[in-house]
Structures are given as C-alpha cells and as structure tokens.
TIGU-92041 format. One record per atom (N, C-alpha, C, O): x, y, z. Coordinates in steps of 0.2 Angstrom, whole numbers, plus 5000, padded with zeros to 4 digits. Each point is the difference from the previous one (the first is absolute). Last residue first. Example, Ala and Ser with C-alpha at 12.3 -4.5 7.8 and 13.67 -1.06 7.14 Angstrom:
% TIGU-92041
506449895035 500450065001 499650055003 500350065001 499949664999 499650065000 500450065000 500549995003 
% end
This chain:
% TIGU-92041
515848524933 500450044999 500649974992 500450044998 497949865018 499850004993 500550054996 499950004994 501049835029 499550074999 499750014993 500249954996 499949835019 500650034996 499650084998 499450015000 499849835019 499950034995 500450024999 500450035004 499849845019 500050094998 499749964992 500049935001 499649905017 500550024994 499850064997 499450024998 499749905028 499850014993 500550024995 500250065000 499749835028 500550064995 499749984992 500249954998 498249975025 500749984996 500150064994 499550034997 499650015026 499649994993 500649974997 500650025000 498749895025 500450054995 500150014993 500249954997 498849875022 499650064999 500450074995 499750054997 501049735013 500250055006 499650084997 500050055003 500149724983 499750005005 500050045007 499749985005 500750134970 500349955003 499549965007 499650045002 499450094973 500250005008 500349945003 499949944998 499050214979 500649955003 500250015006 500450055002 497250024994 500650034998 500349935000 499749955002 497450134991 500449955003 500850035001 500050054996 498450024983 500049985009 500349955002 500249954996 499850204981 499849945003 500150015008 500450045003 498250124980 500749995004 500149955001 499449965001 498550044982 500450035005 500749995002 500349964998 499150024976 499649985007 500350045007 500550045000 501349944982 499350014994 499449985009 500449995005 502250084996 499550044994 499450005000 499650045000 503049905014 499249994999 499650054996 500150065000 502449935006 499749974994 499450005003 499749984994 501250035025 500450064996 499850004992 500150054997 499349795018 499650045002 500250084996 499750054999 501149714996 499650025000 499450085002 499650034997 502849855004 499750084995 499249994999 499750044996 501549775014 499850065006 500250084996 500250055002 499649724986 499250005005 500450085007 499750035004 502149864980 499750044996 499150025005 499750054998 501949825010 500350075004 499450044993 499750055002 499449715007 500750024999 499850084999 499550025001 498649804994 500550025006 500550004997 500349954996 496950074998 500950014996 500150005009 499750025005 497949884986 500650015008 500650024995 500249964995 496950054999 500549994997 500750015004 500050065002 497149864998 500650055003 500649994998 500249945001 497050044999 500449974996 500850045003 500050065003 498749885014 500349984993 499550044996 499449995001 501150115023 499549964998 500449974992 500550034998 500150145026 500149984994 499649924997 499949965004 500250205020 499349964995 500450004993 499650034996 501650075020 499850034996 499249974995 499750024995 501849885024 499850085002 499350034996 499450025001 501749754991 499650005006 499750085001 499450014999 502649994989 499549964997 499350015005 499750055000 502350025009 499750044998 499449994995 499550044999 501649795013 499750025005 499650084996 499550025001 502149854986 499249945001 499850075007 499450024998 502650044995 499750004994 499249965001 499550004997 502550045016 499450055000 499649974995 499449995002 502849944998 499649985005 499450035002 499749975005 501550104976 499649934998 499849985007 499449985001 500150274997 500949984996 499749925001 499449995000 498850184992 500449975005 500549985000 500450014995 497550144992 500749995000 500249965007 499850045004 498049974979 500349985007 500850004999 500349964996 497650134987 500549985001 500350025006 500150065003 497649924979 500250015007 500849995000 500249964995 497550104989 500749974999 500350045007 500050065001 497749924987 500050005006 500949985003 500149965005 499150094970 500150055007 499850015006 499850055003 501849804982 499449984999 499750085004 500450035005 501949874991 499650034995 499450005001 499749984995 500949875021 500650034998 499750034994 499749954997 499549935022 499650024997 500350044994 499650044998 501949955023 499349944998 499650064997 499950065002 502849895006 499550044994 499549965001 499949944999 502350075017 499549974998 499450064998 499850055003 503049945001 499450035000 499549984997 500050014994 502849975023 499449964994 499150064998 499650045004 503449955006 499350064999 499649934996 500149974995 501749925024 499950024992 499450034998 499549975002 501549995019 499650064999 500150004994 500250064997 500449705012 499250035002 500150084999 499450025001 502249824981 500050065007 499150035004 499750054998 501449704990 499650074998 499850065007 499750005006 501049744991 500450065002 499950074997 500450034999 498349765006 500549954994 500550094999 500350014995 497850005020 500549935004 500550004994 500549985001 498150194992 500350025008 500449945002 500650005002 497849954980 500550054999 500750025004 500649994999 497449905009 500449964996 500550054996 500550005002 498050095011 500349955006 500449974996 500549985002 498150154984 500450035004 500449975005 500550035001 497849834990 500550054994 500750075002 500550014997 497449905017 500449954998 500750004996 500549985001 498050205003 500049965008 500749964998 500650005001 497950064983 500450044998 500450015008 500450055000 497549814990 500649984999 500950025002 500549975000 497050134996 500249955004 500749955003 500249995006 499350164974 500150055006 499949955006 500350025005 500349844974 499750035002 500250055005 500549995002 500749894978 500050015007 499450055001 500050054997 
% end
C-alpha cells in the first residue's frame, strides 16, 4: 500500500468496522535520519498525511500499540500530528506502567 492509497484504505477499514479514532502512526523513511512519524487516529489519518507532505517509503501501524508512540519515541524528531476525533479532541493516551 502506498501513501497514496491511504484515503482509500482507511474508508475500507472504517466500512468493514474499525473504529474511525483508532490511533494510527505513519513512519516515513523509518531508521533512517530523515525519520518522520505522523500520529493520527484512522479518520485523520489521509488528511494528516497530506498536511504533513508524507512521501514513500512509509510504514502505517494501526491500533492501540501506534498511540505510545509519542510516549516511546527515541530515535529522529518528535512525531507530529495528535489523535483527533472529528470534534478536534485529544484522544486519551494509555498511562505507562511505572519502572518502579
């Protein structure tokens, strides 16, 4: 699947019942150190595409594991972009277990 494609893929997802504020996060250029990462939730997920100028090569995780992203981020910049409902609201990120 292309970043092209990513319009389409989400609309099908969504019809066969996947929840439009499932966290998704698109890696482009991933280990590399022009390494980018878009966090969206899935109905966002083409409009923050677009926003962001993402480009292939690009790699899409969707589900609950893509909204540690920003709380796990390590290697390149921050990622950009939130989980947003269509009403603009940050979707609730999973606490971290403690290191304690």
């Amino acid at each position: 699947m292309g970043v092209a494609g990513l319009a389409s893929f989400a609309q099908r997802l969504i019809a066969h019942g996947r929840d439009p504020a499932t966290p998704c996060a698109l890696i482009e250029n991933g280990s590399l150190p022009g390494q980018r990462v878009v966090l969206a939730t899935l109905a966002g997920l083409p409009a923050a595409a677009a926003r962001f100028k993402v480009v292939s090569p690009a790699l899409l995780l969707v589900g609950e594991v893509a909204a540690l992203g920003a709380s796990l981020h390590w290697f390149g910049g921050p990622p950009l972009g939130r989980f947003e409902t269509g009403a603009a609201a940050e979707r609730e990120r999973p606490a971290l277990p403690s290191a304690a």
